[in-house]
C-alpha positions, 0 to 999 in steps of 0.5 A: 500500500502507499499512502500520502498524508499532506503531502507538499513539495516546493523547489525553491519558491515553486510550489509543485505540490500542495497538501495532497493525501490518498491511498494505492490499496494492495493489488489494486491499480489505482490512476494519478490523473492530471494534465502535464504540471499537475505534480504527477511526477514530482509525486512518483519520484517522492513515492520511489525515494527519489526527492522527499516531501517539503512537508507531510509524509508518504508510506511505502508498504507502511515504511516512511520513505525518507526514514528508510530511502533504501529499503523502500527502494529496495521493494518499489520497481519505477517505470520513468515517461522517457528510461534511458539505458546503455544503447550498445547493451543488448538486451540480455547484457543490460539485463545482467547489469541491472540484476547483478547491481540488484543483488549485489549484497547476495553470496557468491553461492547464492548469486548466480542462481538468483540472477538466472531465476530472476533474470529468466522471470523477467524476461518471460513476464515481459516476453523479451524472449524474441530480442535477447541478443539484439541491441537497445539501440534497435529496439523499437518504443514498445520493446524499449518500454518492455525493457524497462518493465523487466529492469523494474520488476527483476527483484519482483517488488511489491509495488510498481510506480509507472509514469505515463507507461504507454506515451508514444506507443502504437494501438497493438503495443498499447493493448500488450501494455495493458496486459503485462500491467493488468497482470502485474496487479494481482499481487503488486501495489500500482500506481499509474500516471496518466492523462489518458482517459483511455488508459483509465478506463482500461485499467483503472481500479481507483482514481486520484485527479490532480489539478495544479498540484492540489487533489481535486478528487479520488475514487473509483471510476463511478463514484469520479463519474457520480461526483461530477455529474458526468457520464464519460471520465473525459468529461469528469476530467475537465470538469475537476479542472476547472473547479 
């Protein structure tokens, strides 16, 4: 579970987010919602450890992130709008990397056998089975954002962050997403940013809505549809952003 409490962030005079609280529940995908500026990031980054709260408090699985940066990350997979990797790897090289700096404090005896389960594990969760030996610099944005998925989930964590995870893909890979998400779900904590209606309606358990970095409402899709009065999300949507 993750939960904010009051949560505020300022950089410098800006303030990007103000007095936000709500709750991910366990096993459940739940949508941060809000145009581009709403704080949609600056609140992912503050969920993995990345920054911390100017003041109030976020919860990882009931651990304070900024008591125990590392422990919350050590149970948190990120997926960022834009990953970057190491372009001359091919796929199984990085992942190797990633697995080996993932679990770095393991035995040698105990290592290798956890780096081929896992690294076997994300592979075939994401079905890179196809692009193994092929370099991330000809891989296409849909395999690219799978790479990501499986450098996320290789130490199989309990909650999975992702950041506008299917911007600039195309309807076949869109639709591979959502499977490889919604399947994620049934034992991972999700929180999914997006201003995509669509990507809502499709995998959407709760909603969190986001309106110049102030919570404008929360709840499942129908009780976001009965407080405002709207039939469609997309209407619902516009509506909250303009009271």
């Amino acid at each position: 579970m993750i939960e904010l409490a009051h949560f505020s962030k300022n950089y410098g005079s800006s303030t990007a987010v103000s007095d936000v609280s709500f709750t991910a529940k366990d096993s459940k995908i739940t949508g941060l919602l809000g145009a581009n500026g709403a704080g949609k990031t600056t609140i992912l980054k503050a969920i993995c450890a990345i920054h911390y709260a100017t003041s109030g408090s976020v919860l990882v699985d009931n651990i304070n992130v900024e008591d125990e940066p590392l422990k919350v990350k050590s149970i948190t997979g990120y997926v960022s709008e834009n990953p970057r990797f190491y372009e001359n790897f091919t796929v199984i090289d990085f992942l190797k990397f990633i697995a080996d700096v993932r679990f770095s404090d393991l035995s040698r005896a105990v290592k290798a056998s956890t780096l081929k389960t896992q690294i076997d594990y994300a592979v075939e969760a994401c079905s890179l089975n196809d692009v193994l030996s092929k370099k991330i610099a000809a891989l296409s944005k849909g395999y690219r954002q799978r790479l990501a998925f499986a450098a996320a989930i290789m130490h199989n964590p309990k909650i999975l962050v992702l950041d506008e995870p299917v911007t600039g893909l195309d309807p076949v890979q869109i639709q591979e997403m959502r499977t490889l998400i919604k399947s994620m779900s049934k034992d991972k904590t999700i929180l999914l940013s997006t201003h995509l209606m669509q990507e809502v309606s499709a995998l959407c358990d709760e909603v969190v809505i986001l309106t110049k970095g102030k919570l404008a409402a929360t709840g499942t899709p129908d009780e976001i549809l009965a407080k405002s009065g709207k039939d469609n999300l997309e209407d619902a949507f516009l509506y909250f952003n303009k009271i």
